[in-house]
N, C-alpha and C positions, 0 to 999 in steps of 0.2 A: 841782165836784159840785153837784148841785143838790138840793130839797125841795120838800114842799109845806105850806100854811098849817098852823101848830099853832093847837090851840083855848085859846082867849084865857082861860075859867073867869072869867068877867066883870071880869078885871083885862087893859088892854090890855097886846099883848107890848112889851116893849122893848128884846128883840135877841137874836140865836143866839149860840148858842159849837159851834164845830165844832171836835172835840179827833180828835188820832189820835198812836198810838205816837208819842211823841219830839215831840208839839210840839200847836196850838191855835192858832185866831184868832177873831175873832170878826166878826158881819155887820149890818146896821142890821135895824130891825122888818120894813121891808118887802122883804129881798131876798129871794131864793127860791135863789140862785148865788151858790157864792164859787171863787176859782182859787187854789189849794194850792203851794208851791213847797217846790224845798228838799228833795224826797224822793230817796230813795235809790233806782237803779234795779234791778231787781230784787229789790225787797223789797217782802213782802206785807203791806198795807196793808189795815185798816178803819176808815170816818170814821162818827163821833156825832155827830149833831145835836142840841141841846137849846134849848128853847125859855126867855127867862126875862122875868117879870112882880112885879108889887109885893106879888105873895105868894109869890116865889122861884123856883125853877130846876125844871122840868117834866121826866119820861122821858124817857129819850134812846130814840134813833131811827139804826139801826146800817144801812151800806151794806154792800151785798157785798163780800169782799177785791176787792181792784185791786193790781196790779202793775206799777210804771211802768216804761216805756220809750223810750229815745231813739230817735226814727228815724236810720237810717244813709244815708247820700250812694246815690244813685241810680247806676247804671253807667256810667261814662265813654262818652263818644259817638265815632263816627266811627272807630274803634279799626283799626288796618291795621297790614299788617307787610312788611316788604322783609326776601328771604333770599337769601345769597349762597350757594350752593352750593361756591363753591370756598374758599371758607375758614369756611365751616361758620359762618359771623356773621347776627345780625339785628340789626333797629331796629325795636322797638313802638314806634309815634304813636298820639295819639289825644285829641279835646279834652273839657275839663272837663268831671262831669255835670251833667246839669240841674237836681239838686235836692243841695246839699249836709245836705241832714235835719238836726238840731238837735243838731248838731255845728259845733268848728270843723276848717277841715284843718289837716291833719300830713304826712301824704305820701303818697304812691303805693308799692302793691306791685305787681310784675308778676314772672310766670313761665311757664316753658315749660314742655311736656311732658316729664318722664322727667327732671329735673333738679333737685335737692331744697332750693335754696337761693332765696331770692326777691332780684329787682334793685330794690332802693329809691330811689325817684327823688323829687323835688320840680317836678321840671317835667312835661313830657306828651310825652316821648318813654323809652325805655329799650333798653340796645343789650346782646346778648348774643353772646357770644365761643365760638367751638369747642362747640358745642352738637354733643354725641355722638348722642343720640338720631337712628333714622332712620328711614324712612316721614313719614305726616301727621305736624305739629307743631301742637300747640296750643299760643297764648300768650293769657295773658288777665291781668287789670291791673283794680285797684279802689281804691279812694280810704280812706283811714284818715282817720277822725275823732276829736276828742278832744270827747266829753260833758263838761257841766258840771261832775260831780264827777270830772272827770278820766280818767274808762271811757275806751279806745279802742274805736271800733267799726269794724269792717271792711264798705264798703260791697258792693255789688251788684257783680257781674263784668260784663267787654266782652273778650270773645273775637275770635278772628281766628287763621285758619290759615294754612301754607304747608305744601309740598310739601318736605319733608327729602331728603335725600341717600337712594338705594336701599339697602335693610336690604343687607349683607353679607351671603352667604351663603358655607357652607362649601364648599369645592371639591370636587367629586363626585370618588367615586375614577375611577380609572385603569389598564386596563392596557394593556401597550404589549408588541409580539413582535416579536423582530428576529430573522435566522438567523445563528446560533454559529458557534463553529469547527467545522470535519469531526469525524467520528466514527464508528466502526464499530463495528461488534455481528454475532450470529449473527441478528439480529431486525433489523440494520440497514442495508443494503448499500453500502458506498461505491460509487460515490465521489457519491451523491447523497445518503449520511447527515450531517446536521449536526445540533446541539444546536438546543432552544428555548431563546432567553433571552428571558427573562418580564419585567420591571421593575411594580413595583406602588406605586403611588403614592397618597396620600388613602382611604387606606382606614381604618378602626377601629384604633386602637394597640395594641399587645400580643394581635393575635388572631390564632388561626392560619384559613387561607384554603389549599382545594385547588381546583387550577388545572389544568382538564379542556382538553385540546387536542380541535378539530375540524376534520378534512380533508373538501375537498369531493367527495373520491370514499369515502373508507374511513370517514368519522363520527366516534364517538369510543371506538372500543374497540379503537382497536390500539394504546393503550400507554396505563403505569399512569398514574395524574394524580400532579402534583407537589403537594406540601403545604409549605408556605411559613408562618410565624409574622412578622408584623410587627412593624415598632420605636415605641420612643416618639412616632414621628410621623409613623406609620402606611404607613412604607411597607417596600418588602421586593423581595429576588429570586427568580424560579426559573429554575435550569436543570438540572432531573434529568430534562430529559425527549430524546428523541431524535428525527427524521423523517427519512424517506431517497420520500417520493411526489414523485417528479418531475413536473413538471406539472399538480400539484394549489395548490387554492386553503387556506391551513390559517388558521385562531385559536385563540386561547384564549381560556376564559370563566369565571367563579367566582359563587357565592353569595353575597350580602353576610346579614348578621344579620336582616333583616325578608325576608328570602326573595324581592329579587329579582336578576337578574342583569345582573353588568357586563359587555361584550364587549370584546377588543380589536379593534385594527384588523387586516386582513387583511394577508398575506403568501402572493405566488406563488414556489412551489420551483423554482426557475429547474434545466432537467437542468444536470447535471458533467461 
């Protein structure tokens, strides 16, 4: 901290005292600067200066609060990463920062993206195992410091990405149409009538699903559609339904819950 000259009252000065919460020292006639140690960081602080002469100790003279702080380590340099996709492993490297700020070191934390725990190392690399997360990965890595009264401070971060494993995605549903066994009806005529069997696969669990046939001569209104309820894991069969068009090209196709539509693959009615 610093001041400026006090007036002497025709006795020369001969010496400050600069006091503040929890402590004091004092400075010769003529300095104008003393350097304070010893304080607590983050505590707020006002210093007094007082002037004193052979007729005793003059007004003091107050600074504005101050709050000290330790600077923290600067961001680790050079920071790079190697990812194995087949076994889902990395290795952060990366050397020392250039400023360890008025701390000493303690250690290195590093972490990845999507992952809650941090790998604490001492040296300047750090390797992480079966990392789930998938798409970009972020890893980034910073230096712990220990301040003089013992504070840890966490320094500045050094980033570095890789390219994760492709997100999983769920399996779109499915339908699949084979032609049944024979069948006949007054609506059906052998020997070119066989059943639809439907198979329904990835679709919503526990939801019921009606399953509209379409021939490529007659469309879809010659016969009821089947309604089908799915299982715990989402799949399901139909076969209430019948076709006897020889030489037609037929599918099947349903509604999913956000309104759009799944088709199957086609099937030609081979005649009988």
């Amino acid at each position: 901290m610093t001041w400026g000259a006090a007036a002497d009252n025709r006795a020369p000065i001969t010496g400050f005292t600069i006091s503040w919460p929890g402590g004091a020292t004092t400075a010769a006639p003529g300095d104008r600067a003393a350097t304070v140690t010893g304080l607590a960081n983050g505590t707020s602080y006002v210093f007094t200066v007082t002037a004193t002469n052979s007729r005793g100790t003059g007004p003091g003279a107050s600074s504005n609060p101050v709050v000290p702080a330790v600077r923290a380590a600067s961001s680790p340099q050079n920071v790079s990463v190697s990812y194995n996709p087949d076994t889902r492993g990395a290795v952060l490297s990366w050397s020392d920062p250039a400023d360890l700020g008025d701390g000493a070191f303690v250690r290195y934390d590093a972490t990845v993206s999507g992952a809650a725990d941090n790998v604490t190392v001492s040296g300047n690399s750090a390797t992480f195992d079966n990392i789930q997360t998938s798409g970009l990965l972020t890893f980034s890595v910073n230096a712990v410091t220990s301040a003089p009264d013992g504070q840890e401070l966490a320094g500045a971060v050094g980033t570095a990405t890789a390219e994760g494993n492709p997100t999983e995605q769920d399996p779109l549903p499915t339908l699949n149409l084979v032609r049944g066994a024979d069948s006949e009806s007054d609506a059906c005529v052998a020997p070119n009538c066989s059943w639809l069997n439907v198979t329904l696969a990835g679709f919503e669990p526990n939801t019921e699903y009606t399953i509209t046939a379409d021939a490529s001569e007659w469309g879809n209104d010659f016969s009821e559609p089947c309604i089908t309820t799915t299982d715990a894991t989402g799949a399901a069969t139909c076969n209430d339904t019948r076709f006897d068009g020889a030489g037609q090209e037929i599918f099947v196709c349903t509604t999913l819950p956000d309104g759009s539509t799944v088709e199957s693959n086609r099937v030609y009615w081979e005649p009988r």
